[in-house]
C-alpha positions as CSV (number, residue, x, y, z in Angstrom):
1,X,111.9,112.7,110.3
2,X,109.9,115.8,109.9
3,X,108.4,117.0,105.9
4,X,110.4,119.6,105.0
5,X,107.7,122.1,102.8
6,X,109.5,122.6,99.9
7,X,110.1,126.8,98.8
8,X,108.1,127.4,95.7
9,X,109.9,128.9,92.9
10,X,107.0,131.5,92.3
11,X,103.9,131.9,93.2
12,X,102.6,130.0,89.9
13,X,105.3,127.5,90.2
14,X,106.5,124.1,92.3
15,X,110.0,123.7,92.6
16,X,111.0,119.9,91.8
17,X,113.8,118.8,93.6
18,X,116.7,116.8,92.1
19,X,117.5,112.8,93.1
20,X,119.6,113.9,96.2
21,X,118.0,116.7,97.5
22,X,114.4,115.1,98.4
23,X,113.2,115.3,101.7
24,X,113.4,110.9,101.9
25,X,114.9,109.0,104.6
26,X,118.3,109.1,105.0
27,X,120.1,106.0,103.3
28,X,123.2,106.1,105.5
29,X,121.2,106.2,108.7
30,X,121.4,102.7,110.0
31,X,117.5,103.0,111.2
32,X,116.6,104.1,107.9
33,X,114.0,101.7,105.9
34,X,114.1,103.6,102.3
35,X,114.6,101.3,99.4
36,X,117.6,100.9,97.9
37,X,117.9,99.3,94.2
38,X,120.4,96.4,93.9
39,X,123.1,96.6,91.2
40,X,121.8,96.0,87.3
41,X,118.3,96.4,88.5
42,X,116.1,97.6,85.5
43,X,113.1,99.6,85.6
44,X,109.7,98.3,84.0
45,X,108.1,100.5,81.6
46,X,104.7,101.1,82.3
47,X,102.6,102.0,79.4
48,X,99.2,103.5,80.5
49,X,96.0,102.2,79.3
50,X,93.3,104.1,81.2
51,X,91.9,106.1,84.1
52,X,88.8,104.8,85.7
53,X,86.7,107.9,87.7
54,X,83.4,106.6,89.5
55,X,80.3,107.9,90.1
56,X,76.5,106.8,91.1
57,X,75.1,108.2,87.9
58,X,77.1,107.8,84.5
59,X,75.1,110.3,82.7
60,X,75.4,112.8,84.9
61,X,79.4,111.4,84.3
62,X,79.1,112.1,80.9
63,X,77.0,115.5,80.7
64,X,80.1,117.1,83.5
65,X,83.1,116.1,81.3
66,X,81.2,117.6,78.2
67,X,80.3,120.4,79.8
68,X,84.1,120.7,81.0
69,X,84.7,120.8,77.1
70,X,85.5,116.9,76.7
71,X,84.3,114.5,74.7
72,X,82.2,111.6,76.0
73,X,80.6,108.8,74.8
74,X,78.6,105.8,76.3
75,X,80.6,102.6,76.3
76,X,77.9,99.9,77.0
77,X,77.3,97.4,79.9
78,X,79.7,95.1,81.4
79,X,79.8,91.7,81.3
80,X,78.8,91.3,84.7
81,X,75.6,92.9,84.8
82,X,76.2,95.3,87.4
83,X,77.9,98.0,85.7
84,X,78.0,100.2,82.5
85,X,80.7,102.9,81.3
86,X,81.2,105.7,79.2
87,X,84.6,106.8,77.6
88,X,86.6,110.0,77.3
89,X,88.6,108.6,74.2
90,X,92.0,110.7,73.4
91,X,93.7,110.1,70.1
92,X,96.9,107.9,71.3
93,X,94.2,105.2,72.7
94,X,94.2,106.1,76.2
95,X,91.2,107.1,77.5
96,X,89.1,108.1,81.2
97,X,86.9,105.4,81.6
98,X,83.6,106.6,83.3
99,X,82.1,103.9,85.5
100,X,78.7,103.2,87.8
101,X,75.9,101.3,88.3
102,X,73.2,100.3,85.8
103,X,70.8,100.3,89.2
104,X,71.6,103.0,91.5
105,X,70.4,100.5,94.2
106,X,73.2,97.7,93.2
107,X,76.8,97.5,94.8
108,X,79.5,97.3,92.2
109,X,82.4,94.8,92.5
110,X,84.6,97.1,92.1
111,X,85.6,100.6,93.6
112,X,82.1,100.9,95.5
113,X,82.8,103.3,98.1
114,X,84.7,105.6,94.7
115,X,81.1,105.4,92.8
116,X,78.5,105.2,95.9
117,X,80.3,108.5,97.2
118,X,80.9,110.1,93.9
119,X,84.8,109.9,94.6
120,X,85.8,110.5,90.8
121,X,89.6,108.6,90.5
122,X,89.7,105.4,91.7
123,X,91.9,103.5,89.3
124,X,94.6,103.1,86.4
125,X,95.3,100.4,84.6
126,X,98.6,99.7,81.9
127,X,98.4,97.6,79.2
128,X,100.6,94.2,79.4
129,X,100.9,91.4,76.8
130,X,102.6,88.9,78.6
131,X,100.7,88.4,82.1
132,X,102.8,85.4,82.6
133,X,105.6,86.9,83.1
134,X,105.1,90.0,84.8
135,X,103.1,88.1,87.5
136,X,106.0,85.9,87.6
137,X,108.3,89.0,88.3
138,X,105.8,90.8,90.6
139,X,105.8,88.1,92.5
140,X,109.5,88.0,92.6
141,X,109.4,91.7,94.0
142,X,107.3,90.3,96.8
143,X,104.5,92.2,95.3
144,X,101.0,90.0,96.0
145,X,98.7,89.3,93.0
146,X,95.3,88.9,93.9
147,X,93.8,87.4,91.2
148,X,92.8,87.0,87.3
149,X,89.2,87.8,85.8
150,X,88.0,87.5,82.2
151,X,85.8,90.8,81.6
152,X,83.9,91.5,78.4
153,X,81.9,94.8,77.4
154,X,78.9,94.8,74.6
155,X,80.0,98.7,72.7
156,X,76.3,100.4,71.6
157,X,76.8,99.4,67.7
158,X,77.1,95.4,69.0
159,X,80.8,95.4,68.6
160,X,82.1,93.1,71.6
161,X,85.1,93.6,73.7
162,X,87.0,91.0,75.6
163,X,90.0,90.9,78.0
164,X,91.7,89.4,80.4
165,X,92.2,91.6,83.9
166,X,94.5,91.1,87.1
167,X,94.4,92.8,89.8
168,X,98.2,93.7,91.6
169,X,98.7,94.5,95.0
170,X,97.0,94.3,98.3
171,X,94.7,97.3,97.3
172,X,91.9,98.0,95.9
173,X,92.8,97.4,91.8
174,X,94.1,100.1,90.3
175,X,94.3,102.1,94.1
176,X,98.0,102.2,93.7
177,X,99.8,99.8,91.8
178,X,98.0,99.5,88.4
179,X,96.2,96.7,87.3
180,X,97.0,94.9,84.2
181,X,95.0,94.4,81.2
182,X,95.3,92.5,77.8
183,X,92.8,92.3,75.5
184,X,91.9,88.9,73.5
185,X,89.7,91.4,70.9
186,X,91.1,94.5,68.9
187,X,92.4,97.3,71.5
188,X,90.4,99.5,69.3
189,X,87.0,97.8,69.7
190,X,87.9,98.9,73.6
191,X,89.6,102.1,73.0
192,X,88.0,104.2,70.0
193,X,84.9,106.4,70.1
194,X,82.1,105.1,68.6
195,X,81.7,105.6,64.4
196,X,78.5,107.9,64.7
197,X,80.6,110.6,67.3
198,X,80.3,113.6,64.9
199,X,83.2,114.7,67.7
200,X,85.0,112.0,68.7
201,X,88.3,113.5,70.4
202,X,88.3,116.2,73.0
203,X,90.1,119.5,71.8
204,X,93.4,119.6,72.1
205,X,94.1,116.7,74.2
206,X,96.6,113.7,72.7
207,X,96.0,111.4,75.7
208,X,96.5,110.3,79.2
209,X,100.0,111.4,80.4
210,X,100.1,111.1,84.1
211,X,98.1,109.4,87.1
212,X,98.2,111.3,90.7
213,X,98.1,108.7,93.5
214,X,96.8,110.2,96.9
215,X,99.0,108.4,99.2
216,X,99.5,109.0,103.3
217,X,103.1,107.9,103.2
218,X,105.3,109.3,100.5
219,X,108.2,107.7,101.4
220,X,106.7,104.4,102.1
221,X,104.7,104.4,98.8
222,X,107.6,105.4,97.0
223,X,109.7,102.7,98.4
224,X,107.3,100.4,97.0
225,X,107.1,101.6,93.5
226,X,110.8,101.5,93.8
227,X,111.0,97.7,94.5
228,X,108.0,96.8,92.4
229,X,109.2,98.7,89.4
230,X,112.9,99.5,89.9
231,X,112.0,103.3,89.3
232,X,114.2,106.1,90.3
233,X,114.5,107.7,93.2
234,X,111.3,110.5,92.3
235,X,112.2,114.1,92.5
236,X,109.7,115.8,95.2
237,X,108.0,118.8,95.4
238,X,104.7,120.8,96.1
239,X,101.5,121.6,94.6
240,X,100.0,124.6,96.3
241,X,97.2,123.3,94.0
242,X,96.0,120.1,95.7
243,X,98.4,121.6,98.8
244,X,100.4,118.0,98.6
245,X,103.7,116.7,98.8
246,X,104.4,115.0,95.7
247,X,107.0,112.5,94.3
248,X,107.3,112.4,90.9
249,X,108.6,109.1,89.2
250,X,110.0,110.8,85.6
251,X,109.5,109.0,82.6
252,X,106.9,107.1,84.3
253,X,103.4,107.9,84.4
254,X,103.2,107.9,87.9
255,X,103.6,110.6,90.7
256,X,102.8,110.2,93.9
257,X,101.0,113.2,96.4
258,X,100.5,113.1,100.1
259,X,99.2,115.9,102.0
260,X,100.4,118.7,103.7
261,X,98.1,119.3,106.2
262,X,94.9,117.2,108.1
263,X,92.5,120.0,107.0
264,X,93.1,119.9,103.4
265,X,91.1,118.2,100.5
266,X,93.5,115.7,100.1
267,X,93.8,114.4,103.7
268,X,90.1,114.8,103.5
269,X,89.8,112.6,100.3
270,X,91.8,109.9,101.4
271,X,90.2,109.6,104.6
272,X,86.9,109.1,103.2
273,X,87.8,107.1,100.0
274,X,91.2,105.7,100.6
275,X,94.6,105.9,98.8
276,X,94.1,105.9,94.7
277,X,94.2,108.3,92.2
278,X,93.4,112.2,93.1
279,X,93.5,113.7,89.3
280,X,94.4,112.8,86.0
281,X,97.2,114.8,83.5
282,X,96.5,115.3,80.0
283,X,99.0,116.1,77.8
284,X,98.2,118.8,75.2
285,X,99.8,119.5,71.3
286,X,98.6,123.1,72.2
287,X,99.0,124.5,75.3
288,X,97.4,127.9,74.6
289,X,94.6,126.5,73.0
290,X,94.5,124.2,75.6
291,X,94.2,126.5,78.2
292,X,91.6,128.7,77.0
293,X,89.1,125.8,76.0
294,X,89.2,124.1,79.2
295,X,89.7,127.2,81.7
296,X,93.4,126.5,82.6
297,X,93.8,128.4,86.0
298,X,97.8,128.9,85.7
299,X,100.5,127.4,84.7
300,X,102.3,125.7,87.4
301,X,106.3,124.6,86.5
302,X,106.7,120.8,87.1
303,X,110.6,120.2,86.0
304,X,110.8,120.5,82.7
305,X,107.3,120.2,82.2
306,X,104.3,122.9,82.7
307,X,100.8,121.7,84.5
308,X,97.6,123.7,84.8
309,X,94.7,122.8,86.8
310,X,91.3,123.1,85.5
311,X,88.5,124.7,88.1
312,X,87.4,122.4,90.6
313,X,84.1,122.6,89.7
314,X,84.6,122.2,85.4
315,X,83.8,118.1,86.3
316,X,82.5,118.0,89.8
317,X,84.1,115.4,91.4
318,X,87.1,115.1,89.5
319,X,90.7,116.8,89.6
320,X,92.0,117.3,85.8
321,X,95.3,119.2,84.9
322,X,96.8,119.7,81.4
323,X,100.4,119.0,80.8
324,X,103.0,119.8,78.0
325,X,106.5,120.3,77.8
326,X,108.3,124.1,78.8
């Protein structure tokens, strides 16, 4: 079946079609493969821990987002040698994890082509206290898990951080499905900005509200977060934006965008870095403030929600849009 491009409300505004009226596969058509939720199913709440953006310099990272009018601070080295981060810490204890190389010259384990090739979004993960038994469920969803590492991070004041990490789907972690994390040390010693940050929160930002997943398939990705998560049926629309499709999973942290055309920046993006995130949504406790500080272009309407883009060029790289309620 052919996209239908949805009409836009305005010229500053996406229209968000109700459960019913997306452009999905039909369920009464017998060749039909969309997902269909069995009776009592439940949905799995999903409570978002970080983003991870990637890049083969973290200062240069850092300097971009506080130019942009964020907050950054350096993180410290990973356990494994290989890698360092920085943080973009927001006041809820979500925060942007910044990620590359210590040696420009070494390949990181993870997300390599995203921090090689400057690709900004690679990854989200959500926090989870029992691993047990949301592998066991996972699993149950025919969702594979590909495995379980220990990680462990040395902060710049000698505080250490350790956790346990697994990695969920057949992707790379964090691409699509999120990966799951559970610390075995204080959140905080993972979360917070260091003591010394004479500005340790970036203005008018109270945390990490949405992930965008650049996907090829909308329907097929869907379907999947569908089964894995016993989500909704999303409610689609367009961003004229990032000129995608997109399917948003309300009340969940995730919405999903696939693009419109081959020539666009997100066809282009995926082709060179894969499906995984394409931008990160913060919310805001001021939107007008909000939008001055960081150069809001417009306001676009999302449902019941309003979402402005900052300039593509405020963190080179890297998509951001603020978000806060109509």
């Amino acid at each position: 079946m052919m996209a239908r491009r949805f009409p836009l409300e305005s010229p500053q505004s996406i229209k968000m079609m109700e459960p019913g009226e997306e452009t999905r596969r039909d369920q009464n058509d017998p060749e039909s493969t969309a997902y269909i939720p069995p009776d009592g199913e439940t949905m799995k709440e999903l409570q978002v821990d970080h983003g991870t953006v990637g890049g083969p310099d973290l200062q240069v990272l850092i300097d971009a987002f506080d130019r942009a009018g964020f907050h950054a601070h350096y993180g410290g080295p990973h356990g494994n040698q290989i890698t360092h981060m920085g943080l973009v810490p927001f006041p809820d204890n979500t925060y942007l994890e910044l990620i590359s190389t210590v040696d420009p010259d070494q390949k990181s384990p993870l997300w390599p082509l995203h921090i090689a090739g400057d690709g900004g979004p690679c990854a989200f993960a959500v926090i989870e206290e029992d691993l047990d038994s949301e592998i066991s469920r996972l699993r149950e969803a025919s969702v594979p898990i590909r495995k379980t590492i220990v990680i462990e991070r040395e902060r710049p004041d000698g505080a250490v951080m350790r956790g346990q990490l697994v990695f969920v789907g057949d992707h790379e972690p964090g691409a699509i499905f999120p990966f799951l994390i559970k610390d075995e040390t204080p959140r905080s010693i993972r979360t917070t900005p260091p003591a010394s940050a004479k500005e340790p929160y970036s203005p008018w930002i109270t945390g990490l509200d949405t992930i965008l997943i650049g996907v090829a398939d909308l329907e097929k990705t869907s379907d999947k977060f569908r089964k894995a998560y016993g989500f909704p049926a999303p409610k689609m629309g367009t961003e004229p934006e990032l000129d995608a499709r997109l399917a948003r999973f309300v009340g969940t942290p995730v919405t999903l965008a696939s693009p419109r055309s081959l020539e666009g920046w997100l066809s282009q993006r995926i082709e060179r870095f894969g499906e995984s995130p394409c931008a990160f949504l913060l919310r805001t406790n001021d939107p007008e403030k909000a939008r001055e500080h960081y150069h809001v272009k417009e306001w676009c309407r999302w449902s019941k929600d309003r979402v402005g883009f900052l300039p593509r060029e405020a963190v080179p790289g890297v998509r951001i849009a603020i978000i806060t309620s109509c």
